[in-house]
N, C-alpha and C positions, 0 to 999 in steps of 0.2 A: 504494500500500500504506500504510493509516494505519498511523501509532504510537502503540501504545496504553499509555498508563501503567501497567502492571503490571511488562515488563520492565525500565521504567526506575526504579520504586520500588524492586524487590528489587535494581537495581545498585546505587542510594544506599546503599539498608539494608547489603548487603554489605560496601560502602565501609565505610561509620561502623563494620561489625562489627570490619571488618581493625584500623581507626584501634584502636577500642579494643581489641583482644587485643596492638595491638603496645603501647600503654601499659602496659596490666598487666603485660605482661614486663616492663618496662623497669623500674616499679616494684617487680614481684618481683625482679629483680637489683639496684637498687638496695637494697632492705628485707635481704635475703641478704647482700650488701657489707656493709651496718650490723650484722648479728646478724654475721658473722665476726669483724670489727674487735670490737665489743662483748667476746664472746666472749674473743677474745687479750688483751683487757684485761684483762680480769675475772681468768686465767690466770695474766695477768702479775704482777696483784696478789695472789693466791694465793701465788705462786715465792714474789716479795718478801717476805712475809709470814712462808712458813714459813721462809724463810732467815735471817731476821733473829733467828725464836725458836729456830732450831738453834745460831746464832754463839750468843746469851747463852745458852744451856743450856752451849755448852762455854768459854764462855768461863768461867761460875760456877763449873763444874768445875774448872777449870786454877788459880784463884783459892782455890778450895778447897785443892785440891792442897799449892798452895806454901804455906798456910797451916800446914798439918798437916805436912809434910816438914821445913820453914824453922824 
């Protein structure tokens, strides 16, 4: 019984397809990992941000305060 190259092309090609869909996951999960982390940063520097301009709004207030009281 010969063997003819056709079913062993389409195993290769197969192969090489599996190889690369399992890369592109892998890099979709890594690219996804990166936009999270990114993401929580970006978040984190927003908090920071408005936290800092909420303390000086009360802090100018409280400074006012005593000013005008005092």
């Amino acid at each position: 019984m010969p063997f003819k190259t056709a079913p062993l092309t389409l195993g290769l090609m197969s192969a090489v397809a599996f190889v690369i869909a399992f890369i592109s996951a892998g890099v979709f999960l890594l690219s996804a990992a990166f936009a999270l982390i990114g993401s929580a940063a970006l978040g984190v520097l927003i908090y920071v941000t408005a936290k800092r301009a909420m303390m000086r709004r009360v802090a100018r207030r409280r400074a006012q305060d005593r000013l005008t009281t005092g």
